[in-house]
N, C-alpha and C positions, 0 to 999 in steps of 0.2 A: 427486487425484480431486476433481472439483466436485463440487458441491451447491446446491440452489437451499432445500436445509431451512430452517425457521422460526429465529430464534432461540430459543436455551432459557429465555429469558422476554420475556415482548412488554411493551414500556415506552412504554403508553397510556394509563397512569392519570395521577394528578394531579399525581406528586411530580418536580422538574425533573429534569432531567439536559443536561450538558455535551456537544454532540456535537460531533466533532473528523472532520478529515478531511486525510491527507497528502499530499502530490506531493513523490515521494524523487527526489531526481536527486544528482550526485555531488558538488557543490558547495555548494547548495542546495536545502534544503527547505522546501518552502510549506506551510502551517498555513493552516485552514479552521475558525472555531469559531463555532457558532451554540448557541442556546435553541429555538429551533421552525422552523417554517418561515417564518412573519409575520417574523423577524426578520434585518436583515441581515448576513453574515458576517462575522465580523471577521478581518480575512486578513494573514498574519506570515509575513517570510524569515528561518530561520537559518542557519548555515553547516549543511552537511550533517556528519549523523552527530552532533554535538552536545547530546548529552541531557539536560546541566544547562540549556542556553537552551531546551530542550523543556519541561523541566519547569518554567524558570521564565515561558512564555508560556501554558501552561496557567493556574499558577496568574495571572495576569492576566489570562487570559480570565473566568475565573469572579472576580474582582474586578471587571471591564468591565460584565461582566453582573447583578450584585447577589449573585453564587452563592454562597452557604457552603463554604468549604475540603473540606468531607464532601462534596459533590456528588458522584455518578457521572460518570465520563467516559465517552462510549459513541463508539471512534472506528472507523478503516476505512483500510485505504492498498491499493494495485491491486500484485501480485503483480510483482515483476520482479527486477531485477541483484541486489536486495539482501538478497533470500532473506528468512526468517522467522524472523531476531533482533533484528528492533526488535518485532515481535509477541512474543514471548518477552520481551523488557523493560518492554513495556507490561502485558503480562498479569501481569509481578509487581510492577510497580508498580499495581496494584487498577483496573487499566486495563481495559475490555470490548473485546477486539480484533478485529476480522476482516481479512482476506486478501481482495480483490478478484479474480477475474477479469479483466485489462484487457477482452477482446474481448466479456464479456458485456454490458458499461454499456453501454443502447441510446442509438444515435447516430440521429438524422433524416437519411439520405440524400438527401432530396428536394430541400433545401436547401445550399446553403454555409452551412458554418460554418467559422468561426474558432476555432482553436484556438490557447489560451492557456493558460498554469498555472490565470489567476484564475476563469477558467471551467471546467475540468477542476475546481474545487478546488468550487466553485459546484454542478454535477449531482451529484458525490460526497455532500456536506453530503444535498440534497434526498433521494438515494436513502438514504442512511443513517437518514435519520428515517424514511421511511413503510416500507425494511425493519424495523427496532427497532420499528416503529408496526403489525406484522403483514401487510404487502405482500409476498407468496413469490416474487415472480418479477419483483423489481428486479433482479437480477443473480445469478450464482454467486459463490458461497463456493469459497473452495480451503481445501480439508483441510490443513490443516499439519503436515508430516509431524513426527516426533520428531528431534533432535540427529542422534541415530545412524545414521537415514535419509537425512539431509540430506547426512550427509558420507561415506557411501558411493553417495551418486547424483554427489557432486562426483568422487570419486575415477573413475567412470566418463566422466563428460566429461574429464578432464585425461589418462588413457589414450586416450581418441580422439582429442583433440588432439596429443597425444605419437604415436600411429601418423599422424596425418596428415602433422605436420612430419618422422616416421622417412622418407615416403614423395617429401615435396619433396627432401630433401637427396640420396637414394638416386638421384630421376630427375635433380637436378643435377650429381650427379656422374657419371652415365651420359653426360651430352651433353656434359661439357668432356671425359669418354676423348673419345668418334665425335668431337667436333671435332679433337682430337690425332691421331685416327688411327690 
């Protein structure tokens, strides 16, 4: 289920915060770490899935930046392959996480654009601040469902996959009979 709700607290006041932004892909994940907006991203590849170079890019991002080790991290990654156990890791590592929507981040149709990680990684950072900054309708949130959800909606795709392949093998073997005769 989406959501375009606030977050449960708006981080407009004075005190800094780390904002983080991912691009998960299966080899490689891009890292997106800014202070505001005035400031330019500091952009890092680690091997995908990798959580100690996650954590230790973190902690030098807020070294980069002047941050105190306590800093909040406030970060965001776009919903896909990898389902919502790096959200789960980040949230118990004292991580503020969100779930992206891909289709919701608005794109300019009017224009060409290019599209790269280091720009994907670029509008993510932007939206992330001015939603944490009380902006409701930078994108949708995806509800993240619980463990136990997650892997009974899996169990459901891997049976329709399993009736799909019962059904190629079943017509394959029907055309090598008729070819036999």
């Amino acid at each position: 289920m989406r959501t375009t709700a606030q977050p449960e607290t708006q981080y407009n006041g004075g005190e800094p915060f780390l904002y983080m932004a991912l691009e998960l892909g299966e080899k490689t994940w891009k890292l997106g770490f800014t202070v505001g907006l005035g400031q330019r991203p500091r952009l890092r590849t680690i091997p995908g899935s990798d959580l100690r170079a996650l954590e230790r890019e973190i902690s030098r991002a807020k070294q980069r930046f002047g941050l105190d080790e306590s800093v909040p991290v406030l970060s965001c990654y776009e919903a896909g392959r990898d389902g919502f156990w790096i959200h789960r890791w980040l949230e118990a590592q004292g991580i503020e996480n969100i779930v992206i929507d891909p289709a919701s981040v608005h794109v300019d149709r009017r224009k060409k654009r290019a599209k790269t990680d280091r720009l994907d990684l670029g509008k993510l950072i932007r939206c992330l601040i001015r939603w944490f900054g009380g902006e409701p309708k930078v994108w949708s949130v995806v509800q993240v469902p619980s463990v136990k959800d997650e892997d009974n909606r899996q169990l459901h795709r891997e049976l329709r996959a399993l009736k799909s392949e019962q059904t190629r093998h079943t017509n394959r073997i029907k055309s090598l009979l008729i070819s036999l005769g």
